[in-house]
C-alpha positions as CSV (number, residue, x, y, z in Angstrom):
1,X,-17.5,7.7,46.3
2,X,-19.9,4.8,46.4
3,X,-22.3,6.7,44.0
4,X,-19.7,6.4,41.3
5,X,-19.4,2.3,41.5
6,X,-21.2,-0.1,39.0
7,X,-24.8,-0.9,40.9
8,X,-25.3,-4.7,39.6
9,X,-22.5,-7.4,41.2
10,X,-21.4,-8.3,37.6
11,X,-20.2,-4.6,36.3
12,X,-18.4,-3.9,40.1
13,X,-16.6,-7.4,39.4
14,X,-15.3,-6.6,35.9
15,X,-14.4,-3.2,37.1
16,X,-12.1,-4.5,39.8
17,X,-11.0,-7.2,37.1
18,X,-10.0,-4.4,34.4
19,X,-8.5,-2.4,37.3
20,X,-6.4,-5.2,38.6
21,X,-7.7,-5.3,41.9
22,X,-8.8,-8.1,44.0
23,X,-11.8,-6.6,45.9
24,X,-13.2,-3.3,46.6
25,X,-11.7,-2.9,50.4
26,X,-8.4,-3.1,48.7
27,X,-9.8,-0.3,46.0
28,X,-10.4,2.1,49.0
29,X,-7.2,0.7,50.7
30,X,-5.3,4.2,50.7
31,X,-8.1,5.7,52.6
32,X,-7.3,5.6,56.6
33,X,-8.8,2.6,58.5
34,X,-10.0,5.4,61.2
35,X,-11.9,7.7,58.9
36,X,-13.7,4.1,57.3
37,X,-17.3,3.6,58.7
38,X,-18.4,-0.3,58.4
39,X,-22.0,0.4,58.3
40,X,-24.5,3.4,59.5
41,X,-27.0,2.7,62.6
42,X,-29.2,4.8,61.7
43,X,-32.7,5.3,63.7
44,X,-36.0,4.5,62.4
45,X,-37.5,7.2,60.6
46,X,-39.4,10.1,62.2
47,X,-42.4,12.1,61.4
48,X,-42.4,15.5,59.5
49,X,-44.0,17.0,63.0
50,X,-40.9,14.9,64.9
51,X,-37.7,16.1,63.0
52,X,-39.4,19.7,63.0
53,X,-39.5,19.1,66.6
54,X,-36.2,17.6,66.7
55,X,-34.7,20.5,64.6
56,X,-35.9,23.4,66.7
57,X,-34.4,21.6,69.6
58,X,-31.3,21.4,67.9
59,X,-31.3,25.1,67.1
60,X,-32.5,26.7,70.2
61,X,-29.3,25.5,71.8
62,X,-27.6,28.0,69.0
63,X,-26.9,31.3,71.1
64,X,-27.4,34.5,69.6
65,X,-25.8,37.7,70.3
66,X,-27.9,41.0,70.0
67,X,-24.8,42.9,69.9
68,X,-21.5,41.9,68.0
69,X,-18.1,43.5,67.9
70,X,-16.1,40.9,66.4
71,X,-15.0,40.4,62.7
72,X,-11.7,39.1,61.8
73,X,-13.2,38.0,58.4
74,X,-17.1,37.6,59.3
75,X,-18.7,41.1,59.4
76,X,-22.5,41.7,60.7
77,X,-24.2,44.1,58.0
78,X,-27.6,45.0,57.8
79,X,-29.6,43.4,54.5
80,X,-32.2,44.9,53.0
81,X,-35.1,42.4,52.2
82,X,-35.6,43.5,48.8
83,X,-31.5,40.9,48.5
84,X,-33.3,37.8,50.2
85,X,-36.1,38.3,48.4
86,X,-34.9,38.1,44.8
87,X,-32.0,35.5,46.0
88,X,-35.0,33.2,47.2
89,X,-36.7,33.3,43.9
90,X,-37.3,29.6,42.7
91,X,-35.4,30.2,39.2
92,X,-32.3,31.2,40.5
93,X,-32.5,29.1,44.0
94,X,-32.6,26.2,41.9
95,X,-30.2,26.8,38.9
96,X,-27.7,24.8,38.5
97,X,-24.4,25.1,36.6
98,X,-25.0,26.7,32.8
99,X,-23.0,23.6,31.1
100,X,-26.0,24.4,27.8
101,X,-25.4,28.2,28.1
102,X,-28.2,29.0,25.0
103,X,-30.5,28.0,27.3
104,X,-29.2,29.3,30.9
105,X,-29.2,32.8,29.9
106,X,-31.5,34.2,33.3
107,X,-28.3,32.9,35.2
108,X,-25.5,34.0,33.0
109,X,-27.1,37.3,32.9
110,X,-26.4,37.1,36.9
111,X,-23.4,36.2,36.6
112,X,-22.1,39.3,34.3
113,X,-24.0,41.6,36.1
114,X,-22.2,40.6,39.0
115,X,-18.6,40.3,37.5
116,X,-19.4,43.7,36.6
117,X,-20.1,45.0,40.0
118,X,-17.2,43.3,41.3
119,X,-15.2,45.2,38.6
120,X,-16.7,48.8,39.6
121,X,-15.9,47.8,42.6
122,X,-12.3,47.0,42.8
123,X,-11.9,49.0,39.5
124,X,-10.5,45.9,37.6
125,X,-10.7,44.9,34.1
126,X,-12.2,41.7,35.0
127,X,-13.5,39.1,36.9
128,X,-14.7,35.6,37.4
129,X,-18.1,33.7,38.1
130,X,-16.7,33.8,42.2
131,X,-15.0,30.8,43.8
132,X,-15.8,29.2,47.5
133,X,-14.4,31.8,49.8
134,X,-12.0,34.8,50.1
135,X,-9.0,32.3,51.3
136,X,-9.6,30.3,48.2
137,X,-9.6,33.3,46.2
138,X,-6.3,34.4,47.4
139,X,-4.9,31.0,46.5
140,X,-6.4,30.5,43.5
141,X,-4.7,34.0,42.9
142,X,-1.1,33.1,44.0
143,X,-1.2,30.5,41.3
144,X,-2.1,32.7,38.9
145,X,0.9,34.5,39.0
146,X,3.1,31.2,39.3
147,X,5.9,31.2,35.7
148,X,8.7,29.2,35.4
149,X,11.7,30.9,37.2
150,X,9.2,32.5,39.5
151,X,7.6,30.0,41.9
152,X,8.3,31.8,45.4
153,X,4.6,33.2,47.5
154,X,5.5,36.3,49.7
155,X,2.8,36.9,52.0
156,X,2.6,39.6,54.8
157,X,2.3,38.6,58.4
158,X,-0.7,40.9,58.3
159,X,-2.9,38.6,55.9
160,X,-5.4,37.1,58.0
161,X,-3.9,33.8,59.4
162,X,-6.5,31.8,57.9
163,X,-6.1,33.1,54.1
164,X,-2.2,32.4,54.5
165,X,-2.7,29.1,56.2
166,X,-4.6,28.4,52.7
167,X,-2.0,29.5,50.7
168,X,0.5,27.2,52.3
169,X,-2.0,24.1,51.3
170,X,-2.3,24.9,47.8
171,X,0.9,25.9,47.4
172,X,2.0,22.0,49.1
173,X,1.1,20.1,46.2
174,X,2.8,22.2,43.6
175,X,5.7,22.6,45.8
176,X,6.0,26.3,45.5
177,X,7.8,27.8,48.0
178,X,6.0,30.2,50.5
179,X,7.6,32.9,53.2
180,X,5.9,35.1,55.2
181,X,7.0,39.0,55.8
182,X,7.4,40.4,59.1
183,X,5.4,43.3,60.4
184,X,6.3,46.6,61.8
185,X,4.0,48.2,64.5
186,X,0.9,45.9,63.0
187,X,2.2,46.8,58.7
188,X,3.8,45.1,56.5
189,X,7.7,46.3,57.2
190,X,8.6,48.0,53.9
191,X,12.2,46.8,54.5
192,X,11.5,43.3,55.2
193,X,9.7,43.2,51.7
194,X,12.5,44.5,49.6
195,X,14.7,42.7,51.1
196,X,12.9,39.4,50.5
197,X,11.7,40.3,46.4
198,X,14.5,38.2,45.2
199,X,14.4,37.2,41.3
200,X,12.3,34.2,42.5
201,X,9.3,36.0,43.7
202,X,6.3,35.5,42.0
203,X,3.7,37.2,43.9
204,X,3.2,39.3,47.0
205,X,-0.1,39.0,49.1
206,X,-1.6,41.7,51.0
207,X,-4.3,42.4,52.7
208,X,-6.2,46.3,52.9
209,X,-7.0,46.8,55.7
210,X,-5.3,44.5,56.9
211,X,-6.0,41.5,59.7
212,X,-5.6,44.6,62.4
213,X,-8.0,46.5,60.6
214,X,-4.6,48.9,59.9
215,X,-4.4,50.4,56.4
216,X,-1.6,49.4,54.4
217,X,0.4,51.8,52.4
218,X,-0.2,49.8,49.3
219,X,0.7,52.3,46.8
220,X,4.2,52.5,48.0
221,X,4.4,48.8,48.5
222,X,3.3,48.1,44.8
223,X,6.4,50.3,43.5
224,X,8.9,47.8,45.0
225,X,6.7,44.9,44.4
226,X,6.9,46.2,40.4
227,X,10.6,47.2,40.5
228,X,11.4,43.7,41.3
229,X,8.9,42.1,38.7
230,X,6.7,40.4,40.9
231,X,2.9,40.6,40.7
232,X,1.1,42.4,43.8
233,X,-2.1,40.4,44.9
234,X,-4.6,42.6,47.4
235,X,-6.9,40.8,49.4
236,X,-10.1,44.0,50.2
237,X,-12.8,44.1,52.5
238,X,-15.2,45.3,49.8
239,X,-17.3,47.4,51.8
240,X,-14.4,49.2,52.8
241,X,-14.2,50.0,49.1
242,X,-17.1,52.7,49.7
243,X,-14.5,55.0,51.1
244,X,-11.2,53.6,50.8
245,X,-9.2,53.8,47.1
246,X,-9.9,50.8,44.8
247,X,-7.0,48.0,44.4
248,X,-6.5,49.3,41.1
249,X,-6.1,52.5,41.7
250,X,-3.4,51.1,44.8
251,X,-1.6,48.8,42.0
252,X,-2.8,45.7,42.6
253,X,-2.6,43.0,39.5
254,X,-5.2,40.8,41.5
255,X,-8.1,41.8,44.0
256,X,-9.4,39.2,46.1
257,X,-11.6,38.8,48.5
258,X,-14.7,37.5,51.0
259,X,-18.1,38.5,49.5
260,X,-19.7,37.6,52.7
261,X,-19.8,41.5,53.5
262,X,-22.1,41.8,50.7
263,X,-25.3,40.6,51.4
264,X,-24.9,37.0,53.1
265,X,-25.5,36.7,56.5
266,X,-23.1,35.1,59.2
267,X,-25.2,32.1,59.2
268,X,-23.0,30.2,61.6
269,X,-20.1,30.4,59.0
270,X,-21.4,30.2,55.7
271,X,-22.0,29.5,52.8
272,X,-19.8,32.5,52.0
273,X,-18.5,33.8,48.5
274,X,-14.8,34.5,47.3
275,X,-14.1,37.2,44.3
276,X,-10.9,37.3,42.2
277,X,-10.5,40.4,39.8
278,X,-7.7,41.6,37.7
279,X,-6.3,43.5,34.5
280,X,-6.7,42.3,31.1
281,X,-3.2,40.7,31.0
282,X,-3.9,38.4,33.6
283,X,-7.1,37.4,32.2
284,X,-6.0,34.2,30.6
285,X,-4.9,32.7,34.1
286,X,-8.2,33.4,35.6
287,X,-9.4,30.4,37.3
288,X,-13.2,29.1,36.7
289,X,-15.7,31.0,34.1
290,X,-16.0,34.3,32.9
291,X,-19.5,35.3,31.4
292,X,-20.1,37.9,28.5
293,X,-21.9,39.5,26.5
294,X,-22.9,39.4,22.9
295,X,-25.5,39.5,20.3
296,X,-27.6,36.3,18.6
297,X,-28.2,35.4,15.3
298,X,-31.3,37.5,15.7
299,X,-29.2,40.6,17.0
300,X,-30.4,40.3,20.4
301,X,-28.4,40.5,23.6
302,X,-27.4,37.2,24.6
303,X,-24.8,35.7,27.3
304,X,-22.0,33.2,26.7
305,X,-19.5,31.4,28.5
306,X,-16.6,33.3,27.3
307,X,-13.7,31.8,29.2
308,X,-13.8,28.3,31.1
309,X,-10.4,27.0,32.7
310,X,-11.9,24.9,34.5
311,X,-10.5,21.5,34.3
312,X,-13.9,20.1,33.7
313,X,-13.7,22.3,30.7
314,X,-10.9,21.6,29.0
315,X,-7.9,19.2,28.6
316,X,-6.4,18.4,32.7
317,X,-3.2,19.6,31.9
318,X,-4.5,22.8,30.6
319,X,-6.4,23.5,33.0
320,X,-5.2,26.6,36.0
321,X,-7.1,25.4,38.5
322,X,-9.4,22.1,39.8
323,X,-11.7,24.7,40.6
324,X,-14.8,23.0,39.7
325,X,-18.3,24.9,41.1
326,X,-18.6,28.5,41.9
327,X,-20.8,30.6,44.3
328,X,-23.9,31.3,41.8
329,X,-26.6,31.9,44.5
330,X,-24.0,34.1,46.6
331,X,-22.7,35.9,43.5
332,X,-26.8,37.1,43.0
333,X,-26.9,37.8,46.7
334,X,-23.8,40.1,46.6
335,X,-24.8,41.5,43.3
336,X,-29.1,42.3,44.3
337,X,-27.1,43.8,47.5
338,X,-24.4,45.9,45.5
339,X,-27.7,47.1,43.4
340,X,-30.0,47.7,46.3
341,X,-27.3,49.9,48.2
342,X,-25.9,51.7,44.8
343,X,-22.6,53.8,45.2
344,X,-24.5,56.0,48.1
345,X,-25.2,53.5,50.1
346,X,-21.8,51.6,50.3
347,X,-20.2,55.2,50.6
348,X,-23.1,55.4,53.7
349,X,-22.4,52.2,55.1
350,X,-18.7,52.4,55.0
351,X,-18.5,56.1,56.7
352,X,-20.4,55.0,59.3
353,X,-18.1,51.6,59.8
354,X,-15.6,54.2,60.0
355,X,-17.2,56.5,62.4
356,X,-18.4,54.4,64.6
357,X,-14.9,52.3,64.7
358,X,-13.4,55.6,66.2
359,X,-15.9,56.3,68.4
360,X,-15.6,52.8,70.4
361,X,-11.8,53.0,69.9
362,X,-11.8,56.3,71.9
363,X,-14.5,55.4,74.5
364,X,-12.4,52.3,75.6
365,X,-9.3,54.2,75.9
366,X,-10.9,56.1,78.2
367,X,-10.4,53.4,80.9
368,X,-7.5,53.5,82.5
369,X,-4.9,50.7,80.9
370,X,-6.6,50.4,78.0
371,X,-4.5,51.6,74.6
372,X,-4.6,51.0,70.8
373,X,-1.6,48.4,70.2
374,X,-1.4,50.3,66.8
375,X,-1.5,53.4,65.6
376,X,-4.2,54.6,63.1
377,X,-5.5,55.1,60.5
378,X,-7.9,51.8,60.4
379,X,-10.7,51.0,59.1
380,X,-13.6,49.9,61.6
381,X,-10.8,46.8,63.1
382,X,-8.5,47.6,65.7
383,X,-6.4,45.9,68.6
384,X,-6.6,47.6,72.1
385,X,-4.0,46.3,75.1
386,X,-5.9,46.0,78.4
387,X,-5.5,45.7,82.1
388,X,-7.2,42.6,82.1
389,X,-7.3,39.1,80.7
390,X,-9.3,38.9,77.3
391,X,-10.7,35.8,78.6
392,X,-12.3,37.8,81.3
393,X,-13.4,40.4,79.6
394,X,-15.4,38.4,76.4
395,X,-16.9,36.0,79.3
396,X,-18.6,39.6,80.9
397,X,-19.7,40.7,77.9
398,X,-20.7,37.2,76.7
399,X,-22.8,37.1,80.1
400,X,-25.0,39.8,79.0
401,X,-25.5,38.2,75.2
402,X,-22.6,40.6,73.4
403,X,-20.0,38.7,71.5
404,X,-17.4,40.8,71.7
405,X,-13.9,40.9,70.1
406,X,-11.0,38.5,68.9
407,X,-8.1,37.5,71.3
408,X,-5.2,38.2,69.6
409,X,-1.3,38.5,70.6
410,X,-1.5,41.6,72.4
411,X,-5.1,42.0,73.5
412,X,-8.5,41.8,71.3
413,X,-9.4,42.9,68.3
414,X,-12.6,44.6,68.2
415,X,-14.9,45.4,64.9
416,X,-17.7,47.9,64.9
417,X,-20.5,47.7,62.0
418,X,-23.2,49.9,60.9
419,X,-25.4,47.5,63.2
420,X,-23.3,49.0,66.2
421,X,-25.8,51.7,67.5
422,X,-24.2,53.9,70.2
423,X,-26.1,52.9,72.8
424,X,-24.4,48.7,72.3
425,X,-20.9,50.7,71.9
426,X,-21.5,52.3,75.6
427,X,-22.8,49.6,76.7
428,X,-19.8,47.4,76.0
429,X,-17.7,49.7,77.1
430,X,-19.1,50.0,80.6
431,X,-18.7,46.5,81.0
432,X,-15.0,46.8,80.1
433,X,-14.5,49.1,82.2
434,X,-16.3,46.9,85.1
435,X,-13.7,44.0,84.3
436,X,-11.0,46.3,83.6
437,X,-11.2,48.7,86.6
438,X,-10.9,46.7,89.8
């Protein structure tokens, strides 16, 4: 905030004047005496040879597992180095935001190319230049869908906690009311939604597959979310979209999601990229930029900005969203990944998600007491029940560098990857079985 105040003494004193304030403690007055910091003791400055020093100190305390089987919103994919190598090119690691698009055209080319990707993908008419994350995304979606006599957010219990616990925040300040559906065995209870699409629903949120890595029987859930003339929003795993049917084709209005599947490493939790897609009539409500495509005076292909809500866009009140930055550098990653893997290679590293899912859900219900604590079909997420305490058994596998699954009410939720070879699946499942099998 400080960067925003007057530099000389004079032009701070006849901005507090103008404001009406006496000094600038009381201009900051609303901001928590707790969170205030009175002044930075910093240390003296250090070498380049020092920090490095310093810094590798810092990160070898980091631990890093050679074998992960936890997801839960944060996948580990392989990524081919032809996507680093092309994200780490100077002229797009530096680009900022195209405000002077005639002359931005390298990154609004990026841009639509992915937006077009992210349409094949979820086979929707269109999408944005990305937003922060896939919870944001699903938020910036719910308001989307917002009218006047339809305020009320229905999400399923199934959306993963942290997406809904984002909902409820953005939904605070505009006071629209949000209510959560119960499950049935792990799914969205059919019943419990048609009994809650009253005439003040505005939007449903799901998620496919869901937070159990259970697939959703979308299709079916879309006819009663249309019937009662609410809008359905899907939040994907898009690499699941290699096998599974596309949002569109499930009757979505709005696909969402976390890009982080496509090309961007964990990286100790981000930066990560968030997608929104959607038909042509919803277009209008789309939060952020949309890029496309035209012709010059010359005839050539050229790039525009072709839609900006953004409120630093256009007038405040006009604007559908605050949203005011996008993903740019994650968008390229996701879209050099999309083009390095093509249609094959997503429909590759899906089946083998898939495949490998089942094959270290079978192995570990092998030992005795250990069960799915749903029934398929899944994805490559599931929930097993087991003998012992999940404490107990992430600490053993833990000791020998595997990060294993997610506690969760009713046991762990495992997630198997590509990366998952069959020799890490046995392995974690012989230690299992060593905690599990007194």
């Amino acid at each position: 905030m400080g960067s925003y105040l007057p530099n000389s003494p004079d032009e701070r004193r006849k901005m507090l004047e103008t404001l009406g304030i006496s000094s600038e403690d009381a201009l900051f007055a609303h901001i928590p005496a707790a969170v205030k910091v009175d002044a930075l003791n910093l240390p003296k400055g250090l070498s380049e040879l020092a920090v490095r020093r310093h810094m590798e100190a810092l990160a070898g305390k980091n631990q890093v597992f050679r074998s992960i089987f936890r997801g839960a919103g944060a996948y580990w994919h392989y990524i081919p180095a032809i996507v680093k190598s092309v994200a780490a090119k100077e002229e797009f690691l530096t680009a900022y935001t195209p405000y002077q698009a005639e002359i931005s055209q390298g990154i609004l080319q990026s841009i639509f190319e992915y937006q077009t990707m992210i349409c094949e993908l979820t086979g929707m008419d269109v999408s944005n230049a990305s937003v922060y994350d896939g919870a944001s995304a699903a938020a910036e979606a719910t308001a989307m869908c917002r009218e006047r006599k339809r305020q009320k957010i229905l999400i399923s219990g199934a959306v993963d906690p942290q997406t809904a616990e984002t909902v409820h925040t953005y939904s605070f300040g505009s006071g629209a009311p949000v209510e959560t559906v119960p499950l049935r065995d792990g799914r969205t209870d059919p019943d419990a939604l048609c009994a809650a699409l009253t005439p003040e629903v505005s939007c449903v949120l799901l998620q496919q597959p869901n937070f159990f890595g259970l697939l959703e029987d979308v299709p079916a859930l879309a006819q009663a979310v249309h019937a009662a003339g609410a809008k359905l929003i899907v939040s994907v795993n898009p690499i699941s979209l290699g096998l599974l049917a596309t949002p569109a084709e499930q009757g979505a209005d709005i696909a969402v999601g976390d890009g982080q599947p496509l090309g961007l490493p964990l990286a100790f939790g981000g930066p990560y990229l968030g997608f929104i897609a959607c038909t042509k009539a919803l277009m209008r409500r789309m939060p952020g930029r949309i890029v496309g495509e035209t012709t010059d005076a010359d005839g050539k292909r050229a790039f525009v900005l072709t839609l900006q809500a953004r409120e630093q866009h256009i007038r405040r009140e006009k604007a559908s969203s605050n949203l005011c930055s996008n993903q740019a550098l994650c968008a390229l990653t996701a879209a050099a990944y999309l083009a390095a893997m093509g249609p094959g290679g997503l429909h590759e590293i899906a089946g083998q998600c898939a495949a490998k899912a089942q094959y270290a859900a079978a192995r570990l219900c092998e030992i005795d007491g250990v069960s799915l604590a749903y029934q398929p079909p899944f994805f490559h997420e599931f929930v097993t029940r087991l003998p012992a305490t999940p404490n107990a058994v992430l600490a053993a596998l833990e000791d020998e560098n595997i990060l294993g699954g997610l506690p969760v009410e009713g046991g762990i939720l495992w997630c198997v990857t590509e990366m998952c070879t069959k020799e890490q699946i046995d392995e974690m499942v012989r230690i299992v079985r060593e905690v599990c099998v007194v």
